[in-house]
The first five atom37 places (N, CA, C, CB, O) and aatype in JSON, in Angstrom:
{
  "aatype": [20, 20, 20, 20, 20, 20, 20, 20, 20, 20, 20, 20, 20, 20, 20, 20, 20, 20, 20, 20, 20, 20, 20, 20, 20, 20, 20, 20, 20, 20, 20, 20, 20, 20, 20, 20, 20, 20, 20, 20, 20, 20, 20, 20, 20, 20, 20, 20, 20, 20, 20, 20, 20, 20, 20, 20, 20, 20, 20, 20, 20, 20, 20, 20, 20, 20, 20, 20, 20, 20, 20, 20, 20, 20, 20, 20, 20, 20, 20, 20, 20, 20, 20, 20, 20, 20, 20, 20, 20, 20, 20, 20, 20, 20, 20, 20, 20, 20, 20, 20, 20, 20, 20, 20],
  "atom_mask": [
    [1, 1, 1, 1, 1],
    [1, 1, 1, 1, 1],
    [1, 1, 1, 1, 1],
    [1, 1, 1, 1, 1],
    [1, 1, 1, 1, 1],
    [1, 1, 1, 1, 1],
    [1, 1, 1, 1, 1],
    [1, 1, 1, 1, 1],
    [1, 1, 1, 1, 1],
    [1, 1, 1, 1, 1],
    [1, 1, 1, 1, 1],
    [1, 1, 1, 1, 1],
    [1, 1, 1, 1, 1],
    [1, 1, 1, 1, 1],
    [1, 1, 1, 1, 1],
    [1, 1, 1, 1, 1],
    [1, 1, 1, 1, 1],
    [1, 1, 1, 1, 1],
    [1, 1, 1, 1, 1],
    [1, 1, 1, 1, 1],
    [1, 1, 1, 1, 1],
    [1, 1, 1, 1, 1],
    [1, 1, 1, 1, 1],
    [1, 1, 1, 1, 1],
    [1, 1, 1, 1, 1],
    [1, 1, 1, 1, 1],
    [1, 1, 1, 1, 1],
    [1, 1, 1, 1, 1],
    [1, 1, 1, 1, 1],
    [1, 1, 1, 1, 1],
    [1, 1, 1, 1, 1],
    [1, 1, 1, 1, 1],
    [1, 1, 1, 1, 1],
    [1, 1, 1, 1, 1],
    [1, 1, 1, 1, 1],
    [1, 1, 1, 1, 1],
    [1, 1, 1, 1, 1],
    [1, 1, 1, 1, 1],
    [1, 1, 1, 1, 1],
    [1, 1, 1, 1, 1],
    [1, 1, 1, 1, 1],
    [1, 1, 1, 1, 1],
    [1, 1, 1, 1, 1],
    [1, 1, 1, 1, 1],
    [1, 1, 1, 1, 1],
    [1, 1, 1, 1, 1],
    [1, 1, 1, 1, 1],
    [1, 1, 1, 1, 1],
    [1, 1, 1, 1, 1],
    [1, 1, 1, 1, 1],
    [1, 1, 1, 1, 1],
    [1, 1, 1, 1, 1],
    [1, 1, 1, 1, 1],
    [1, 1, 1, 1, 1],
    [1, 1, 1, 1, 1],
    [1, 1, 1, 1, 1],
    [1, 1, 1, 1, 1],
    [1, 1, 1, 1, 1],
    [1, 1, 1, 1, 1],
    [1, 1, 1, 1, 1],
    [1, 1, 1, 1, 1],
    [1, 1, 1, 1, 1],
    [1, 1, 1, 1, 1],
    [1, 1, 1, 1, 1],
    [1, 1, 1, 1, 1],
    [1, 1, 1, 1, 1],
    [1, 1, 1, 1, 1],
    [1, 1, 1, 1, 1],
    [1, 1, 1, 1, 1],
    [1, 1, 1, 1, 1],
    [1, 1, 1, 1, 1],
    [1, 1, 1, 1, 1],
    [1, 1, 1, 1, 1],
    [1, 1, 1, 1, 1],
    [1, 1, 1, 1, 1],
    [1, 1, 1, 1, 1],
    [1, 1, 1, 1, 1],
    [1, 1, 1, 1, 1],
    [1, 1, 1, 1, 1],
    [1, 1, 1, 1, 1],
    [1, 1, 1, 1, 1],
    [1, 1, 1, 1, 1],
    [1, 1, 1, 1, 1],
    [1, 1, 1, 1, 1],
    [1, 1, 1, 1, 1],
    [1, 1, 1, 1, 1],
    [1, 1, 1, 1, 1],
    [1, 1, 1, 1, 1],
    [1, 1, 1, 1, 1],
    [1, 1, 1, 1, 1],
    [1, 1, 1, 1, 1],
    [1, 1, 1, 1, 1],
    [1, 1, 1, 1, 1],
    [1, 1, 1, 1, 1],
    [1, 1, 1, 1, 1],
    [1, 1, 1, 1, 1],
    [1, 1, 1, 1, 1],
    [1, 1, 1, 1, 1],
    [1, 1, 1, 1, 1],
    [1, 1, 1, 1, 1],
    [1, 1, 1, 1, 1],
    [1, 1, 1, 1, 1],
    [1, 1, 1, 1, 1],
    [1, 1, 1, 1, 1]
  ],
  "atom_positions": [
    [[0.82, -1.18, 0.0], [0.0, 0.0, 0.0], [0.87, 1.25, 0.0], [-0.93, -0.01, 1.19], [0.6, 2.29, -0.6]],
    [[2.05, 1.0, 0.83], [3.1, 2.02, 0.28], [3.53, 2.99, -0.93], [3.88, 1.47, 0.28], [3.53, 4.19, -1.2]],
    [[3.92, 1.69, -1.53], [3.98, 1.88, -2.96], [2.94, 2.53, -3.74], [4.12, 0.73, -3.48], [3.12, 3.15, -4.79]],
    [[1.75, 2.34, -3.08], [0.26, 2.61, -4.31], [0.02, 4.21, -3.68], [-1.7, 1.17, -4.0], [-0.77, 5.04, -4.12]],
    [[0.89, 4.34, -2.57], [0.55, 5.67, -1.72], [1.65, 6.91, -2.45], [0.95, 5.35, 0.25], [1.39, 8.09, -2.67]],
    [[2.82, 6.21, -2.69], [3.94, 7.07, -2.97], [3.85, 7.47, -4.62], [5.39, 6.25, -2.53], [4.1, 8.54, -5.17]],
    [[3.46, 6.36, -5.11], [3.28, 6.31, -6.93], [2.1, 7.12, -7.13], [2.95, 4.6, -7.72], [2.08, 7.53, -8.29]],
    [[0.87, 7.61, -6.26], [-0.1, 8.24, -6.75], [-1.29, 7.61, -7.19], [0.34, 8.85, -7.58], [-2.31, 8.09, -7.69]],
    [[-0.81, 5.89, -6.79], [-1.74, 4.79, -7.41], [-3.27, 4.85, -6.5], [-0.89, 3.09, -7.25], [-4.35, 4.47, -6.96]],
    [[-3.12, 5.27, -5.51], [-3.81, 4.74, -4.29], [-4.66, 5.73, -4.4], [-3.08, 4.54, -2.89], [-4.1, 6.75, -3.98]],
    [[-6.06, 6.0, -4.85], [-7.11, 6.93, -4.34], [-7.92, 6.86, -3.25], [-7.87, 7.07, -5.11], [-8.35, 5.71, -3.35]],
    [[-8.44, 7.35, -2.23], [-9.62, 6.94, -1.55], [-10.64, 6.39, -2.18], [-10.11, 7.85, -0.97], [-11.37, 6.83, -3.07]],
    [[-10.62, 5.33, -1.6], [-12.27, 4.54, -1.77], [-11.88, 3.87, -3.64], [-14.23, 6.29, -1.68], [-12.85, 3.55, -4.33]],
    [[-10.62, 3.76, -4.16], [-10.49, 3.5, -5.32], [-10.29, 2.01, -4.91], [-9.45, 4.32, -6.1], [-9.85, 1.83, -3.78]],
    [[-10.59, 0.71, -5.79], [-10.85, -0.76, -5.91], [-9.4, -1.18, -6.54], [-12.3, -1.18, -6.95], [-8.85, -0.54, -7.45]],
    [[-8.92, -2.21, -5.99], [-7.74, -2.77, -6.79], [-8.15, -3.44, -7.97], [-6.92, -3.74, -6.02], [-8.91, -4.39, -7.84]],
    [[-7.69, -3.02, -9.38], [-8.2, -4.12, -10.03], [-7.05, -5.0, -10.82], [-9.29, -3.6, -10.97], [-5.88, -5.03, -10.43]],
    [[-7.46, -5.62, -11.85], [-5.83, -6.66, -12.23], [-5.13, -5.7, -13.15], [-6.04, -8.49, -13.29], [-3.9, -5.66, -13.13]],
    [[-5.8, -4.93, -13.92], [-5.24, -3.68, -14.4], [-4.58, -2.85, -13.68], [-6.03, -2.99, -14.86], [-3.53, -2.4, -14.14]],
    [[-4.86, -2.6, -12.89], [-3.88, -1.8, -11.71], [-2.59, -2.36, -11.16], [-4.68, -1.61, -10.41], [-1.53, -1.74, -11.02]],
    [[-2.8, -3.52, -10.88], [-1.58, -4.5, -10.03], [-0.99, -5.05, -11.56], [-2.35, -6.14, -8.66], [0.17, -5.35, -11.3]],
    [[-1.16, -5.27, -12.7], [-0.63, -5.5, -13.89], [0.66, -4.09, -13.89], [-2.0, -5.49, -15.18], [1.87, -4.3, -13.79]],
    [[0.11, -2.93, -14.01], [0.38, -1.76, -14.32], [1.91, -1.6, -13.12], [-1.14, -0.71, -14.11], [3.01, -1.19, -13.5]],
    [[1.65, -1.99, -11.88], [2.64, -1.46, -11.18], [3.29, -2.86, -11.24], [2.29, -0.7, -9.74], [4.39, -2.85, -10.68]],
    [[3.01, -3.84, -11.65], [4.29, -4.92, -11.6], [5.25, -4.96, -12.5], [3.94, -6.21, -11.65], [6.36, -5.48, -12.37]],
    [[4.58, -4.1, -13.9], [5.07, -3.72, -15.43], [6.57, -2.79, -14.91], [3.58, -2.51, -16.52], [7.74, -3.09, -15.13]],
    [[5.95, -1.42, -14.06], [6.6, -0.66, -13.07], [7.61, -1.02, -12.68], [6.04, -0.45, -12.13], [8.74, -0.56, -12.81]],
    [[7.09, -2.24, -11.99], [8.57, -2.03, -10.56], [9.3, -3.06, -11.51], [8.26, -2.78, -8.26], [10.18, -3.52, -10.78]],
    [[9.41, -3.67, -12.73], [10.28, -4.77, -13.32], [11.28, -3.69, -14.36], [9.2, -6.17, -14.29], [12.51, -3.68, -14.48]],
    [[10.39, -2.93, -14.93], [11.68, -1.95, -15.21], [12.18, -1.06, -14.17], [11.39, -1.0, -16.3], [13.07, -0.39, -14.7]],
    [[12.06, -0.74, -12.98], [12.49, -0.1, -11.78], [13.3, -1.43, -11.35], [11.21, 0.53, -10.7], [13.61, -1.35, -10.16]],
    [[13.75, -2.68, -11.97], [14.66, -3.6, -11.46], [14.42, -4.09, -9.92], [15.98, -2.96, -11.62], [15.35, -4.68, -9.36]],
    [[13.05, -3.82, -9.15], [12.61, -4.18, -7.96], [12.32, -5.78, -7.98], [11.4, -3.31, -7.62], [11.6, -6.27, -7.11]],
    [[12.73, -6.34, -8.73], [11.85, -7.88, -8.94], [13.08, -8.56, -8.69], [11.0, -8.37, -10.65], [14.14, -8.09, -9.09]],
    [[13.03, -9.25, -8.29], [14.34, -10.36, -8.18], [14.43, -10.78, -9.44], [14.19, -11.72, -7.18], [13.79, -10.06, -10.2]],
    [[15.04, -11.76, -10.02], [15.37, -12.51, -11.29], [14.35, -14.15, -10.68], [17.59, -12.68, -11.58], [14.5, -14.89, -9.7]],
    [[13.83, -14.15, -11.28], [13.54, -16.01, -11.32], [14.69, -16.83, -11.2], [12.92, -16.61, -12.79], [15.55, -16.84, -12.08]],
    [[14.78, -17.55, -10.12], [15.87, -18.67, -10.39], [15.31, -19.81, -11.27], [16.39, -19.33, -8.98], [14.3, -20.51, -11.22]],
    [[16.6, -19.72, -12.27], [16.38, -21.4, -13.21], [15.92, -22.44, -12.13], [18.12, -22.18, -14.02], [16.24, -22.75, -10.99]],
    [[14.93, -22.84, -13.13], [14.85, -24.5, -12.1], [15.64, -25.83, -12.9], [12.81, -25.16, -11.92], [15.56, -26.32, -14.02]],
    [[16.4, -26.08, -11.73], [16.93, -27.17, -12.36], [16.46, -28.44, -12.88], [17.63, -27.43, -11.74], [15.49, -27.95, -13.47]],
    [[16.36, -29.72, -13.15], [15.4, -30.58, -13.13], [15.47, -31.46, -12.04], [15.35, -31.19, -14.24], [16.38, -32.21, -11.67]],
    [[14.4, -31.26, -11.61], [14.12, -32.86, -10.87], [15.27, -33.47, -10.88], [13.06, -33.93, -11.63], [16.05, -32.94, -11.67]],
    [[15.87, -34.72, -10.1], [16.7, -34.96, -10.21], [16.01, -36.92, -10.89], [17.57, -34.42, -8.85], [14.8, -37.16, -10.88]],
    [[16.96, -37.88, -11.34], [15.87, -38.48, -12.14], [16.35, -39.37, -11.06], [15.78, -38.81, -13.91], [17.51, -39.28, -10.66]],
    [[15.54, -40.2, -10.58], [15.4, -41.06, -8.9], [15.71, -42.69, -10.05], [12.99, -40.89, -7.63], [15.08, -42.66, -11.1]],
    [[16.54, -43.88, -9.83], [16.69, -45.13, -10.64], [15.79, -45.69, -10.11], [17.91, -45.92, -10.68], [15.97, -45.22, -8.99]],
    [[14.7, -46.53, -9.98], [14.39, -47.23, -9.64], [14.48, -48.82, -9.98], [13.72, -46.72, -9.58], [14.25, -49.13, -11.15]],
    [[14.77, -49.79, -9.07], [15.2, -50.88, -9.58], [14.12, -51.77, -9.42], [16.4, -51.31, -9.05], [13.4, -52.15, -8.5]],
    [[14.25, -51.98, -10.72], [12.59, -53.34, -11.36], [12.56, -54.65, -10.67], [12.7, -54.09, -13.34], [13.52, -55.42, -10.74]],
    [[11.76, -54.86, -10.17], [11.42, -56.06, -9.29], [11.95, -56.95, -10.09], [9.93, -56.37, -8.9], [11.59, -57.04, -11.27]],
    [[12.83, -57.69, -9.58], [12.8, -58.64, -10.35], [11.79, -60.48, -10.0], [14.34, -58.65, -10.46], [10.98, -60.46, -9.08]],
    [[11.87, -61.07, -10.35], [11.13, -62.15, -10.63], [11.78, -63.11, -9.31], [11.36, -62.71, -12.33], [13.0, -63.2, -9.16]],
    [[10.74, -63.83, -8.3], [12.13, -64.93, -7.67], [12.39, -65.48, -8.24], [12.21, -65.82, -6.72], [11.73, -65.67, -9.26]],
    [[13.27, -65.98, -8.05], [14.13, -67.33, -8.63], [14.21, -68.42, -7.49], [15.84, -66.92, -9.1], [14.71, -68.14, -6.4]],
    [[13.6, -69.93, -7.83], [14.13, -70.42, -7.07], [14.86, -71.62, -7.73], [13.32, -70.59, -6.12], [14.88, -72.22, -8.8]],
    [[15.41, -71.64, -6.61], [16.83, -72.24, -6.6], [16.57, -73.5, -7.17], [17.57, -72.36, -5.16], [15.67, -74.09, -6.59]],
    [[17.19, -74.24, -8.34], [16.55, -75.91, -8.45], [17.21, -76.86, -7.72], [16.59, -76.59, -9.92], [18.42, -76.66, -7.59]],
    [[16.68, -77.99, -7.12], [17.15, -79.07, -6.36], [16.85, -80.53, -6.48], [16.85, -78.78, -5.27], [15.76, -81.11, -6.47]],
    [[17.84, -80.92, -6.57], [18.03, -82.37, -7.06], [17.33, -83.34, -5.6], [20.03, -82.71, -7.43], [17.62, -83.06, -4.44]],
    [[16.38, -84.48, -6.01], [16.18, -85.6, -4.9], [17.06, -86.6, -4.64], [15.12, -86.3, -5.09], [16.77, -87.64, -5.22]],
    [[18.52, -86.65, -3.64], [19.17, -87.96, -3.79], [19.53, -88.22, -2.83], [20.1, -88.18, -4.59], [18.94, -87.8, -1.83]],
    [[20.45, -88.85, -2.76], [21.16, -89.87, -1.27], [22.36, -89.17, -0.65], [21.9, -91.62, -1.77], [23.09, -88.72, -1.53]],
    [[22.83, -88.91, 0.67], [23.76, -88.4, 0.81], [24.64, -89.59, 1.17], [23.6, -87.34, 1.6], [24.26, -90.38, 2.04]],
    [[25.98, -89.76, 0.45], [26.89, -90.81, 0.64], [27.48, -91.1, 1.82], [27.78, -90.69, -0.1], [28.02, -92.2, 1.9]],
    [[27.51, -90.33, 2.85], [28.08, -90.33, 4.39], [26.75, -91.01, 5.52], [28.53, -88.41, 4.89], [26.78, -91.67, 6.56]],
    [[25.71, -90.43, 4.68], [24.63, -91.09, 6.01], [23.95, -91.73, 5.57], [23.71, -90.33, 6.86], [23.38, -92.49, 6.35]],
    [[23.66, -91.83, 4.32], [22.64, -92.55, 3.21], [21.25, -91.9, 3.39], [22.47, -94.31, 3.45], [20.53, -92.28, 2.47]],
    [[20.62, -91.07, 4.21], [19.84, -90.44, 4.19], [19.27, -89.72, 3.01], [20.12, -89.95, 4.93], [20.1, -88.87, 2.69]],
    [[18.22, -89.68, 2.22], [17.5, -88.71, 1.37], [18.0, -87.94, 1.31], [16.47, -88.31, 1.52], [18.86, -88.06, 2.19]],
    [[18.18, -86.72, 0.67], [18.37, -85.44, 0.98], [17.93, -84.1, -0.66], [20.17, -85.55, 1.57], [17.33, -84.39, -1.69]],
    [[18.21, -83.44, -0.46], [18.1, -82.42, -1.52], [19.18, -81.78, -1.58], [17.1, -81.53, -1.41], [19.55, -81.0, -0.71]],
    [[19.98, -82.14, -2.98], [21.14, -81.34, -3.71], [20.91, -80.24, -4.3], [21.71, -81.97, -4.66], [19.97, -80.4, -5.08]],
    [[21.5, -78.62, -4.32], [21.44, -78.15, -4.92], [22.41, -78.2, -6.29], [21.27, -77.47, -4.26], [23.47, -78.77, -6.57]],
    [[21.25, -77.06, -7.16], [22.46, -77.19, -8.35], [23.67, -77.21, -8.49], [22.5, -76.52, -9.03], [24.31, -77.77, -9.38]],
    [[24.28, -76.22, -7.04], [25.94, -75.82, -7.68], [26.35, -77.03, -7.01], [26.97, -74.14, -7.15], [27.58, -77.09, -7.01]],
    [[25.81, -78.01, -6.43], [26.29, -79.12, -5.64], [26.08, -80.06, -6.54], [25.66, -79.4, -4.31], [26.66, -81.12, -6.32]],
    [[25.27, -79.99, -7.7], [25.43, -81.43, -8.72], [26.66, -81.07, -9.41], [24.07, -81.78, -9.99], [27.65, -81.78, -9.65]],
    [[26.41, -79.71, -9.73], [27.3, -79.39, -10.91], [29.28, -79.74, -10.77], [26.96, -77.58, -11.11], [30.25, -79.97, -11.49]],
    [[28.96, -79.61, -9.56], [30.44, -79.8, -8.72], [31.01, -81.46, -8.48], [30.19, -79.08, -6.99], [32.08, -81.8, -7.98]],
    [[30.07, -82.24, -8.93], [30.22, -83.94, -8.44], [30.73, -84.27, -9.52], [28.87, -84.98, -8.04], [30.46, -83.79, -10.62]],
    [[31.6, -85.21, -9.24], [32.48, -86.0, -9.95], [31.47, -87.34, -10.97], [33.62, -86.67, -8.65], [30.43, -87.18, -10.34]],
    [[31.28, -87.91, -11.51], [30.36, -88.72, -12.12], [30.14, -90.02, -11.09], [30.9, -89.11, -13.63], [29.08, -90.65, -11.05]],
    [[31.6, -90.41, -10.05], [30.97, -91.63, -9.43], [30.26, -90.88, -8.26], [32.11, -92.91, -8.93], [29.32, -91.34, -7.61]],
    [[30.74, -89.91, -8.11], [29.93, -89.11, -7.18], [28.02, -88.99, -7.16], [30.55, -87.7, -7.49], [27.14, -89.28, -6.35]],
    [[28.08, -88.46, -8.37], [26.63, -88.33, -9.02], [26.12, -89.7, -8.72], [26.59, -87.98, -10.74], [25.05, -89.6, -8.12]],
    [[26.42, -90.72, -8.88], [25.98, -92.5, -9.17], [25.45, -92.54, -8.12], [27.12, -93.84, -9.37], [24.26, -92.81, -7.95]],
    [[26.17, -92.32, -7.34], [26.04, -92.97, -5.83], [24.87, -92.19, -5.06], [27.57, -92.8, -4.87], [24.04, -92.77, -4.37]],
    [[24.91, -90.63, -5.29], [24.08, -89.74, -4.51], [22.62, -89.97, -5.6], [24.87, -87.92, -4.35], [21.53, -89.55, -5.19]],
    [[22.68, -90.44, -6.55], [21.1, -90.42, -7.13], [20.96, -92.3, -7.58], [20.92, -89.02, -8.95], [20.03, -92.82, -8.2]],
    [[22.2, -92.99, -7.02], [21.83, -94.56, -6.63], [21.6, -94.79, -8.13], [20.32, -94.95, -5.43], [20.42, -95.09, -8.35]],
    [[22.33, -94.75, -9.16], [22.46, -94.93, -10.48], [23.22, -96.07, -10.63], [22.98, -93.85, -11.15], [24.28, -96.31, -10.05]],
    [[22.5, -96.9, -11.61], [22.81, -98.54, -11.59], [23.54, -98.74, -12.97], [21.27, -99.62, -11.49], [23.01, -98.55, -14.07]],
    [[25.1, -99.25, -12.71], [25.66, -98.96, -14.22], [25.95, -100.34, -14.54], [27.08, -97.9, -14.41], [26.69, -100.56, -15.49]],
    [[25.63, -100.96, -14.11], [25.17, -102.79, -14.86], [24.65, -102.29, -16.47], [23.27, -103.89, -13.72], [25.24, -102.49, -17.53]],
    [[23.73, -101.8, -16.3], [23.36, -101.47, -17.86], [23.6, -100.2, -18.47], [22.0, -101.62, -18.1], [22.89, -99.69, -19.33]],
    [[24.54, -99.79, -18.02], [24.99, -98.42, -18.72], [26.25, -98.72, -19.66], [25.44, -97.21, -17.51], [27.06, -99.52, -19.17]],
    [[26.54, -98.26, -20.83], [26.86, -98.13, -22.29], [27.58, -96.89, -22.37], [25.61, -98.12, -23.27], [27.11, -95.75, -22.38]],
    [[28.78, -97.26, -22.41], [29.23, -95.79, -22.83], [30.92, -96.41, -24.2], [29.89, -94.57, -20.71], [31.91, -97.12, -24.03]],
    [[30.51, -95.86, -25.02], [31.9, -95.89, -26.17], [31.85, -97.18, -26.64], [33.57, -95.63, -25.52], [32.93, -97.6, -27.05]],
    [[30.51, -98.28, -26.75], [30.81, -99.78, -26.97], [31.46, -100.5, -25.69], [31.85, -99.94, -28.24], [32.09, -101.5, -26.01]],
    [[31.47, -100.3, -24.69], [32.24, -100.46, -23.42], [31.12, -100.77, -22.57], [33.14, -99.17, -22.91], [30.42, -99.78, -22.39]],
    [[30.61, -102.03, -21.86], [30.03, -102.3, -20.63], [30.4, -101.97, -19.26], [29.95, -103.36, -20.62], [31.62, -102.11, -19.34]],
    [[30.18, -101.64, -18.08], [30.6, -101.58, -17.17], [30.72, -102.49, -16.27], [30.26, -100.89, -16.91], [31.28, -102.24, -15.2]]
  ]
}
């Protein structure tokens, strides 16, 4: 109201209208009274990481050679067995197994 008092803007009993407050904002931006707008930077962009899917683990049904008990092998535990290894933990019968023209 200062401003509208000192500029001559301000009459008694006179109504603000958007023409008026247009007029003195026009004003005070060439009178350099306005700050500058700060740039906005962007958002910053947030990664979000995509669900992925479970996985479960696959597991073999076989024998454990120390107790003879059932048990469940995992994969990196087949993948790691030696072939008489494998025989024995899934009780594989090589009476009739064939390998190169060669009986066992």
């Amino acid at each position: 109201m200062d401003y509208l008092k000192r500029n001559k803007r301000a009459l008694p009993n006179s109504l603000v209208t958007s023409e008026l407050l247009e007029s003195i904002a026009l004003r005070m931006r060439r009178m350099g009274l306005f700050k500058a707008k700060p740039e906005e930077s962007p958002a910053p962009r947030v990664e979000r990481p995509v669900p992925q899917p479970e996985v479960q683990s696959e597991t073999f049904r076989g024998f454990d050679s120390e107790t003879g008990q059932e048990r469940e092998f995992s994969k990196y535990e087949v993948d790691r067995m030696s072939a008489d290894q494998y025989a024995r933990a899934f009780r594989l019968n090589r009476s009739g197994m064939i390998l190169a023209g060669r009986r066992w």
